[in-house]
N, C-alpha and C positions, 0 to 999 in steps of 0.2 A: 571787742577787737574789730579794726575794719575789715571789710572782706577783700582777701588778695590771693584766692582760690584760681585766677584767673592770670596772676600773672606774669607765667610761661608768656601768654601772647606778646605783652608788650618787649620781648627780647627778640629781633630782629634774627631770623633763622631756625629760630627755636623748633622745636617738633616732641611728641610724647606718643610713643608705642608701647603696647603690651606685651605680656606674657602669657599663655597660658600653662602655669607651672607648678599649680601647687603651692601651698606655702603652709609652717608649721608652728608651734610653740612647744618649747624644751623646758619644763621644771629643772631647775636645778638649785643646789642646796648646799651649804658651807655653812656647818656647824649647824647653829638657829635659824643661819640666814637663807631667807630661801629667793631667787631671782627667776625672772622668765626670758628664756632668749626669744626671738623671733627672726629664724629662716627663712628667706625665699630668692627665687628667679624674675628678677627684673626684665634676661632677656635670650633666650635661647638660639643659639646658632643654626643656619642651617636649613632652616625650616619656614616651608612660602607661607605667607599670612596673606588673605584679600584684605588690602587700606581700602580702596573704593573698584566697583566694576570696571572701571580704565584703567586702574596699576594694582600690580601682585608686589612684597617684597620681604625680603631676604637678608640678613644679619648674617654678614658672612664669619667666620672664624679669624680672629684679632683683629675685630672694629674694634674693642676697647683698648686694644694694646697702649694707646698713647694716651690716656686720662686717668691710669689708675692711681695717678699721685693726685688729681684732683681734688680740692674740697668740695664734696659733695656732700647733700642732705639727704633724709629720708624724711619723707614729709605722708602725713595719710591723705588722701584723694588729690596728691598735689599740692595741697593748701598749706599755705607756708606759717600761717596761725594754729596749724596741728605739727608739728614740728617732733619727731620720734628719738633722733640720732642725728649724728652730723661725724664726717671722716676728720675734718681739720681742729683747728683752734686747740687752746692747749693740752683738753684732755678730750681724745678722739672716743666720740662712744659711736660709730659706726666700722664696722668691716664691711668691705666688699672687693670681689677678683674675681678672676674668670676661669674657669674651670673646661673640660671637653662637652659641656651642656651649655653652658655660655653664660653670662654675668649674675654671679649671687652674690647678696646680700646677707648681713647679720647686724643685730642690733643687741642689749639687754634694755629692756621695756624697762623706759622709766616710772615713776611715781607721777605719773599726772591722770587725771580721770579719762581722759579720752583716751590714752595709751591703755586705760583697763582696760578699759570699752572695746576696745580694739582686741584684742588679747583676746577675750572672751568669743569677738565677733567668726576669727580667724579660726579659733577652737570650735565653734557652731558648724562651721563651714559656710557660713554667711557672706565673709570676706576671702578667696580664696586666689585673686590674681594681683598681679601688680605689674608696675608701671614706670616705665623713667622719660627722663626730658633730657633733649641733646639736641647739640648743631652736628649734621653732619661735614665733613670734613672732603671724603671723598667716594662719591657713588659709579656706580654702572650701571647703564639703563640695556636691558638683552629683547631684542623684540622677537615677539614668538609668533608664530601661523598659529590662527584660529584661536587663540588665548591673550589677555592682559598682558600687556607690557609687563616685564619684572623691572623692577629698582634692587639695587644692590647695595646694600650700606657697606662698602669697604672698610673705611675708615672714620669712625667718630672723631669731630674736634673737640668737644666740649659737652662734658656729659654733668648736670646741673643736680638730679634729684633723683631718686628711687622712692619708691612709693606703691604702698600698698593701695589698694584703690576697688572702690563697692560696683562703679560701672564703669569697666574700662571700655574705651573707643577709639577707634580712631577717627578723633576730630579736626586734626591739625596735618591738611594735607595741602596749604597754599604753598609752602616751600616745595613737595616735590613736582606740585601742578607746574610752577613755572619752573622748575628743571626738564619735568616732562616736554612742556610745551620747547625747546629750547631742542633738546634732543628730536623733536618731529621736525621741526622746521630748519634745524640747521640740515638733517638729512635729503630734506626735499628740495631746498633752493639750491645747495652746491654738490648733490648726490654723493654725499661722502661719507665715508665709510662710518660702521659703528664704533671702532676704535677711536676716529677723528671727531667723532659726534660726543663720545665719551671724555676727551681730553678740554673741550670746549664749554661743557659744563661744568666738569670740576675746576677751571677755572675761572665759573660766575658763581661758584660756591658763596 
C-alpha cells in the first residue's frame, strides 16, 4: 500500500487534536457469534489543552453541532490505509455524537489483522487516546494577562476522521499560527477591540 498516513496535510485548513479520554473494548455475543465494539472520545468539551507555549485551546460545547451528518472515517493513527469504520456509504459501520463530555465514537472491529492488532493494543493499555481531523469553521481568540492566548474552537466546518492513535500531538498548528498572527496584528495596527479582532478572523477562515 502507498503511504498516505500524512495526508490530512495536503487539505488546505485541515488541523488534528487530541483527546485524552480513555478508550475501551465491549465483547459482545449473539448466539455463537461473538463481536468487539470499540468506544472512545475523540474530543472533550470544555477543557484547555497546551497546542504550543504561544496558544492554549478549547472545544467549546456544539463545535460539532453542524457535521454530525458528515461522512466520516475512523482511521488508526490517521492513516487512511488502516481504515476501521466509516459513518456514510451504503452500510455505515461507524457511530459517532456528542454527548455533555463532547464527541464519541463507536465502531464494531472488523476482521482485518491490524483491527486485531489494535483491539488487543487498546485492551493492553497500550493504545489508549485518540484523535480527529477538522477545518475549523469558527474560532475566538481570548487574550489573557500573564498566560497563552486561548483559541476557542466555536464552531467546526468539517470534521474528516476519528482515530485512535499510539502518539498523539499536536503537530498541525500552521492554520491557527496565521489566525493567531491575524488577531495580534489586526489589534495593534487599528486598536480594535477583541470582538472586532474576532469577527475579522472568522472571516479568513
Amino acid at each position: 500500500m502507498e503511504n498516505n498516513k500524512d495526508y490530512i496535510k495536503g487539505i488546505e485548513g485541515a488541523e488534528r487534536r487530541y483527546a485524552v479520554a480513555g478508550m475501551k473494548v465491549e465483547k459482545r455475543a449473539e448466539g455463537d457469534v461473538e463481536s468487539f465494539v470499540v468506544e472512545g472520545y475523540a474530543a472533550v468539551f470544555n477543557e484547555v489543552a497546551e497546542i504550543v507555549p504561544w496558544m492554549h485551546e478549547e472545544i467549546l460545547t456544539g463545535a460539532f453541532d453542524d457535521v454530525l451528518n458528515d461522512d466520516v472515517r475512523c482511521l488508526f493513527n490517521h492513516d487512511p490505509n488502516y481504515i476501521l469504520a466509516r459513518s456514510g456509504g451504503a452500510t455505515p459501520t461507524l457511530s459517532f455524537g456528542v454527548d455533555a463530555k463532547g464527541l464519541w465514537y463507536r465502531y464494531e472491529s472488523p476482521d482485518r489483522q491490524y483491527a486485531h492488532d489494535l483491539m488487543d493494543a487498546i485492551n493492553e493499555g497500550d493504545v489508549s487516546q485518540s484523535s480527529f481531523a477538522f477545518i475549523a469553521k469558527e474560532t475566538n481568540w481570548v487574550e489573557r494577562e500573564g498566560e497563552a492566548d486561548l483559541r476557542q474552537i466555536v464552531k467546526v466546518g468539517k470534521l474528516y476522521d476519528v482515530s485512535p492513535v499510539t502518539y498523539p500531538a499536536y503537530s498541525d498548528t500552521t492554520v491557527a499560527k496565521r489566525s493567531h498572527n491575524v488577531f495580534i496584528e489586526e489589534r495593534k495596527e487599528k486598536g480594535i477591540s477583541l470582538t472586532e479582532a474576532t469577527l475579522i478572523i472568522n472571516q479568513n477562515l
